[in-house]
C-alpha positions as CSV (number, residue, x, y, z in Angstrom):
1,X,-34.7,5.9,20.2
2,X,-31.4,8.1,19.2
3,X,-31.7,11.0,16.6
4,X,-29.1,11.0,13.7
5,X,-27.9,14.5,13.9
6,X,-25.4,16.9,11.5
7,X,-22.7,16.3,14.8
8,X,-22.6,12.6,13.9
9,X,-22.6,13.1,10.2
10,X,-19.1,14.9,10.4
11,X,-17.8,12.8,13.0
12,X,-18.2,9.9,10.9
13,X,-17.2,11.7,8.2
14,X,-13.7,12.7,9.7
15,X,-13.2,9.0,10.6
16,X,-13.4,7.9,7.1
17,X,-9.9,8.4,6.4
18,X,-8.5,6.4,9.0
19,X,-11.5,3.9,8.6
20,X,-10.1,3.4,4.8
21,X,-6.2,2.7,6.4
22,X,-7.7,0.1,8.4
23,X,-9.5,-1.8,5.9
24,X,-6.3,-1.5,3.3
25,X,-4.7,-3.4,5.7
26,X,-6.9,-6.0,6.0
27,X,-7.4,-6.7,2.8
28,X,-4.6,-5.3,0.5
29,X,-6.8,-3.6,-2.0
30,X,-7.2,0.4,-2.3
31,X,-10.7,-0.6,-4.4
32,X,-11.6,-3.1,-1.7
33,X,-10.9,-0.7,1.6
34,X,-13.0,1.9,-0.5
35,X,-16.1,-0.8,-0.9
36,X,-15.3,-1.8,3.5
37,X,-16.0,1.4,4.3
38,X,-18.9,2.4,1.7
39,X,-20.3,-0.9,3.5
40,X,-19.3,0.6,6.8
41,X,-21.0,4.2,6.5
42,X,-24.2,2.8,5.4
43,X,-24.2,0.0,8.3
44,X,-23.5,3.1,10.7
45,X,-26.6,4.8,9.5
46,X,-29.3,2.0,9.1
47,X,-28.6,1.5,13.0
48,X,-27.9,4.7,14.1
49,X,-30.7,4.8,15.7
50,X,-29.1,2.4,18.4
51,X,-26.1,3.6,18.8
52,X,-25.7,4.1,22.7
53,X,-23.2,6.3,23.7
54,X,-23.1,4.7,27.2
55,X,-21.8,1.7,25.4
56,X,-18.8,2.7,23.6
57,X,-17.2,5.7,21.6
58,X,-18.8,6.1,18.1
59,X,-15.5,5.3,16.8
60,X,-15.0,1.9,18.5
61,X,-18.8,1.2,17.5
62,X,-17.2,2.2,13.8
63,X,-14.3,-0.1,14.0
64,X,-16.3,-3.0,15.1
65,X,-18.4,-2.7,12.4
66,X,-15.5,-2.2,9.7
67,X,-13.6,-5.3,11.1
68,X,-16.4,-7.3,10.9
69,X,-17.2,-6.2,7.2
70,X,-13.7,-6.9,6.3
71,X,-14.3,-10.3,8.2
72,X,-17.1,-11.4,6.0
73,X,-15.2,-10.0,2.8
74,X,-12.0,-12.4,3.7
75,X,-14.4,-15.4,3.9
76,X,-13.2,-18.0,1.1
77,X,-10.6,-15.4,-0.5
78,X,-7.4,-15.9,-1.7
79,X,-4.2,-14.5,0.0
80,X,-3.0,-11.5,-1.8
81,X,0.6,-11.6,-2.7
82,X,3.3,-9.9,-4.1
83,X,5.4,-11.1,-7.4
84,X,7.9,-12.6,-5.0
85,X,5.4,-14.3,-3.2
86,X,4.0,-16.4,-5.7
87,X,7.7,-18.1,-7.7
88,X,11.4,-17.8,-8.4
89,X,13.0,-15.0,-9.9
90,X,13.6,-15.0,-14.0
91,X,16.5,-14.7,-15.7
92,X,16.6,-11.2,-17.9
93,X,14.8,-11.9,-21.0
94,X,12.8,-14.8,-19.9
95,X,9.0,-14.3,-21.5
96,X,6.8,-12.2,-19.3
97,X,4.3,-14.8,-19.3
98,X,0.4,-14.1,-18.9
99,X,-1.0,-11.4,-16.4
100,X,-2.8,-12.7,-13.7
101,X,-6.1,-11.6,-12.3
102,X,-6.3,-8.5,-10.1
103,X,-7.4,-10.4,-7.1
104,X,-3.9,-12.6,-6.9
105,X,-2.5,-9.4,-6.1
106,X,-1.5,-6.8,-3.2
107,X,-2.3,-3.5,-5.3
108,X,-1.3,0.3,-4.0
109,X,-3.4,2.8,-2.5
110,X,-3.1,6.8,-2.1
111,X,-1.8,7.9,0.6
112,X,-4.1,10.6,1.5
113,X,-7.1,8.2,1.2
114,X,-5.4,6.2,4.5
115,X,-3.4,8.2,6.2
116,X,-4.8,11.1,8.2
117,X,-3.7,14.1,9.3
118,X,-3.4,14.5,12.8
119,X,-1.4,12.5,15.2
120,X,2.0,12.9,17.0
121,X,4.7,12.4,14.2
122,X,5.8,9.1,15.5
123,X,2.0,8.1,15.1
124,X,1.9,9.0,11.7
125,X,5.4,7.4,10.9
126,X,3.8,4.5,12.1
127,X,1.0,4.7,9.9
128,X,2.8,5.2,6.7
129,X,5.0,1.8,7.5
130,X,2.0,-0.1,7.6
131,X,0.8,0.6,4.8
132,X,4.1,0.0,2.4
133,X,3.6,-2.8,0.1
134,X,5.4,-5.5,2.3
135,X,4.8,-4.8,5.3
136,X,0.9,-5.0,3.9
137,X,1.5,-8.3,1.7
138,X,3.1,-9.7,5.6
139,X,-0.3,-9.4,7.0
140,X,-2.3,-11.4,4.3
141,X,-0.2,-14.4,5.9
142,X,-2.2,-13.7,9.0
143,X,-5.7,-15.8,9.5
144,X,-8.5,-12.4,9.3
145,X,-9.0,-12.1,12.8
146,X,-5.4,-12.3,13.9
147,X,-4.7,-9.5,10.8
148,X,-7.5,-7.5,13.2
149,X,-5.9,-8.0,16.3
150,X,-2.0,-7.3,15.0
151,X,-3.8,-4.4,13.1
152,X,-5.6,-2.4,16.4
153,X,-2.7,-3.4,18.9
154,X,0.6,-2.7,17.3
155,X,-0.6,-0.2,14.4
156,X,-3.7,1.5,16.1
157,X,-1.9,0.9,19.6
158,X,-5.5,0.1,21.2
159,X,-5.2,-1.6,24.5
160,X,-5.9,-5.6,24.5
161,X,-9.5,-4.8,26.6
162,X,-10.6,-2.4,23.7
163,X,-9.7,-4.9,21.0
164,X,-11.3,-7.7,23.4
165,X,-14.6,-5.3,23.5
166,X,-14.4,-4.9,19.8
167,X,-14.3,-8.5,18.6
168,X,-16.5,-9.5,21.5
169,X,-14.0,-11.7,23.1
170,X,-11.7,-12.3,25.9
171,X,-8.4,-10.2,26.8
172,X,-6.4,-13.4,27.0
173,X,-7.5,-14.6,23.4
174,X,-6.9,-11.3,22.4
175,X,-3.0,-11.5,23.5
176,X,-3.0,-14.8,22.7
177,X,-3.6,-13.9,18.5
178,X,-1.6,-11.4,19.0
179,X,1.3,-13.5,20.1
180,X,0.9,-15.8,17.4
181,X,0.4,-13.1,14.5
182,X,4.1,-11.6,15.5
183,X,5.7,-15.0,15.8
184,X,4.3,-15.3,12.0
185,X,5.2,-11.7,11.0
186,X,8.6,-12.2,12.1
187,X,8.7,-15.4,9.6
188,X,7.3,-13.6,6.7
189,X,7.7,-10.5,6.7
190,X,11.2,-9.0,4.8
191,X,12.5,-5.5,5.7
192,X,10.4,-2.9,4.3
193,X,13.5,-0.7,3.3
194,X,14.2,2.8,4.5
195,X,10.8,5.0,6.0
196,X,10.5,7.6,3.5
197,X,11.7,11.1,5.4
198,X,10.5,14.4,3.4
199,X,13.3,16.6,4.7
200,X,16.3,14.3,4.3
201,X,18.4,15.6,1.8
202,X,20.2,12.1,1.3
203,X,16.9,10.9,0.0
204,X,15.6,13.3,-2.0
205,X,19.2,13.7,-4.0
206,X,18.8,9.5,-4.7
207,X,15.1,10.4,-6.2
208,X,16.0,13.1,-8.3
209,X,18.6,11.2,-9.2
210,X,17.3,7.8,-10.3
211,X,14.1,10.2,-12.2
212,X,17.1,11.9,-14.0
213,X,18.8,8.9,-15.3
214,X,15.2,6.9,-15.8
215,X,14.1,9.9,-18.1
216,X,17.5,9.9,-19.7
217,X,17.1,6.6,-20.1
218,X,20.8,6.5,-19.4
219,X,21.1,2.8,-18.1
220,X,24.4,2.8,-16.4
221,X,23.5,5.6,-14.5
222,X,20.1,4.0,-13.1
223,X,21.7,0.4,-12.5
224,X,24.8,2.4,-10.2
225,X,21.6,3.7,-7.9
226,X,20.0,0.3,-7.7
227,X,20.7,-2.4,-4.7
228,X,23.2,-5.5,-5.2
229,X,19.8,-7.8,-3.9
230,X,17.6,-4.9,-5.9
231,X,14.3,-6.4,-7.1
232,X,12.2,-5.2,-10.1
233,X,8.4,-6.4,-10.5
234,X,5.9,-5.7,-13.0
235,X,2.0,-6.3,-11.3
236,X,-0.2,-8.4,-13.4
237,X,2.9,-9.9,-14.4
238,X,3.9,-12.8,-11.9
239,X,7.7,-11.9,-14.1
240,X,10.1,-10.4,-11.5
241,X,13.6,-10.4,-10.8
242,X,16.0,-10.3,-8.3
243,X,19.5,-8.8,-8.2
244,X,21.5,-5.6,-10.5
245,X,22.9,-7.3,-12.7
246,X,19.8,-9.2,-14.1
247,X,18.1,-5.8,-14.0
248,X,20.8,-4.2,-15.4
249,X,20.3,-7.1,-18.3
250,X,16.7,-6.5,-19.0
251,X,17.0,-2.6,-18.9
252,X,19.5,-3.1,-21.9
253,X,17.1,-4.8,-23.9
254,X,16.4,-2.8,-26.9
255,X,12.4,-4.2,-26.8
256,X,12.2,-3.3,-23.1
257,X,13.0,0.6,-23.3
258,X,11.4,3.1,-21.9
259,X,13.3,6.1,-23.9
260,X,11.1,8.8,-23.7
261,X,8.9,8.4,-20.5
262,X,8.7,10.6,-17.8
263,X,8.4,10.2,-14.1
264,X,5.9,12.1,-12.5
265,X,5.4,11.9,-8.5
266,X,2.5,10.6,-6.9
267,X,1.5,9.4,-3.1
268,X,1.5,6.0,-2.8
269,X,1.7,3.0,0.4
270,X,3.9,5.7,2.0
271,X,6.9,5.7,-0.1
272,X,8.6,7.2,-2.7
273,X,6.5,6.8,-5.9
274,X,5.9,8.4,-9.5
275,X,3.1,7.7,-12.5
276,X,5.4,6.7,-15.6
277,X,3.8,8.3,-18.7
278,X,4.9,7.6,-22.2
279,X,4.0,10.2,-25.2
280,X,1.1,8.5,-27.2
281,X,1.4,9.5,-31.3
282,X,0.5,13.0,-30.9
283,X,3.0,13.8,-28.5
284,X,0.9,13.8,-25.2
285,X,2.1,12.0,-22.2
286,X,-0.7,9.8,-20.7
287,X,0.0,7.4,-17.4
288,X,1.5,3.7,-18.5
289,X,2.1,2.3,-15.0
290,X,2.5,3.7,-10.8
291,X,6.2,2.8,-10.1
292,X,7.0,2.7,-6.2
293,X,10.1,2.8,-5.1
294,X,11.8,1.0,-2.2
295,X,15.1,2.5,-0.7
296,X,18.1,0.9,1.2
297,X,20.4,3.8,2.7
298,X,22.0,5.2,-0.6
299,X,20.5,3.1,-2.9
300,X,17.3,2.0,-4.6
301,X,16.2,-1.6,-3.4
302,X,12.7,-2.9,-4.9
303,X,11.0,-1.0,-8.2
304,X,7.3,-2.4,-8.2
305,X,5.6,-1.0,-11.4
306,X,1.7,-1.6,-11.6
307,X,0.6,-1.8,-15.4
308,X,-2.5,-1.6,-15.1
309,X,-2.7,2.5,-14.8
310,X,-6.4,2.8,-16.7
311,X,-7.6,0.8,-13.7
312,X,-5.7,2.5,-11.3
313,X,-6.4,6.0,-12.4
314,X,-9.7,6.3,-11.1
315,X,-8.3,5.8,-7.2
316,X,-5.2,7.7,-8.0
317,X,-6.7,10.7,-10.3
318,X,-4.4,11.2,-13.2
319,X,-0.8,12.3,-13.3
320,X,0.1,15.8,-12.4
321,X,1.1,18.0,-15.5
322,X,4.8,18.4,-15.0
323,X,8.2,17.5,-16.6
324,X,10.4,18.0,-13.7
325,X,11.9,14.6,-12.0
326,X,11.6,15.8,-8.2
327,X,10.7,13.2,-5.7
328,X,7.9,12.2,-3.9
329,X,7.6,13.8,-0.3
């Protein structure tokens, strides 16, 4: 029998990073992932007694049993979605409608609790495109164990006969779910807008930008950034719409401003993305939603604004103290 030992403690440890990416992508939930792989480290310790090195690295014996945690966590559940998943667009000034439960929907996630480190920087641009809201509400399309495959093969770039080891089935079924999770991808899945690139200048003027005029609340200003096809959705809120001029409508509306927030950044689903805080009556700002931001060369494409910021605060941690409307790297 095999002694648990301080060496495996931190080697487990130092996977739990990329162990939480891999389970945000198979279930769409930051507060899920963190459950898969809570579940995870404590199935790794009741057996570690019978982990066998001879059998397999300790992290493909991790990945096995994270995929198959996920596996039995996707039994029965609904497909997470995003707004414009689930209905047409409104017209500006439509009613707003009910919130729906947390569970309908694909909800963010902190970068630095899925995205490690280390890796070659094409690696890691890799990483942060799979985690960005649509290319992560794609994969809920995908049946779970095709969303596996799709997952190791193109994002983890394991080979077909260590994905075929993992699920415990053959190399040819592997390629064959793999086939067929693309050929749905390229069905479903929209372009995720432009990969966000810390040191182009291009991008980071468009941010500090669109900050400036959102906490001028100078309307004019923040439609001329936005996308002809931009949309704007408001998670619970099925509400969404699609196109400038509609936003343009509903960021006129007297009831609907946001005079007097701020924009402060955050690290979210690897793109550009800020905590919006409003001041409360005695003058102190305090998170009202996460916005992320999706960009389109010179402009901004899709605004997704999660309400629900008590919830998400505890995942996040709160807003940074700060007033200035610099971008997130």
């Amino acid at each position: 029998m095999r002694e648990r030992t301080v060496a495996d403690d931190v080697a487990v440890e130092l996977l739990r990073t990329e162990l939480t990416g891999f389970c945000y992508r198979m279930l769409g939930s930051g507060f899920e992932a963190e459950d898969a792989v809570q579940e995870t480290l404590t199935r790794i310790w009741r057996a570690a007694d019978r982990y066998d090195p001879a059998r397999g690295s300790l992290r493909t014996w991790a990945y096995r049993i994270a995929t198959n945690v996920c596996l039995d966590m996707l039994r029965g559940a609904q497909r997470r979605a995003r707004a414009m998943d689930l209905g047409p667009a409104a017209e500006a000034g439509a009613a707003l409608g009910a919130p729906a439960p947390e569970h309908v929907w694909v909800q963010p996630v902190p970068d630095d609790r899925v995205l490690p480190g280390y890796g070659d920087p094409a690696e890691q641009a890799l990483r942060r495109e799979s985690i960005r809201l649509a290319f992560v509400a794609a994969l809920q399309h995908l049946p779970p164990r095709q969303r596996a495959v799709l997952i190791l093969r193109d994002v983890l770039c394991w080979r077909a006969d260590e994905v075929a080891h993992l699920l415990e089935a053959s190399v040819a079924s592997v390629n064959s779910a793999l086939q067929r999770a693309r050929s749905t991808l390229r069905t479903v899945a929209p372009d995720p807008g432009e990969p966000v690139r810390p040191a182009d200048a291009a991008q980071r003027e468009l941010l500090t930008r669109y900050c400036t005029a959102f906490e001028r609340h100078d309307v004019s200003a923040l439609v001329a950034l936005l996308h002809a096809d931009a949309t704007m959705s408001m998670p619970p809120l099925r509400w969404w719409l699609h196109g400038r001029d509609r936003i343009a409508q509903a960021l006129s509306d007297p009831a609907a401003s946001c005079a007097g927030s701020r924009l402060v950044p955050t690290a979210a689903n690897g793109a550009p993305a800020y905590w919006q805080t409003r001041p409360g009556p005695d003058g102190v700002h305090r998170a009202f939603g996460l916005v992320i931001l999706d960009l389109a060369g010179d402009r901004v494409r899709g605004i997704t604004t999660y309400l629900d910021a008590d919830r998400l605060l505890p995942l996040f941690g709160p807003p940074a103290r700060s007033t200035d409307p610099a971008p997130a790297a």
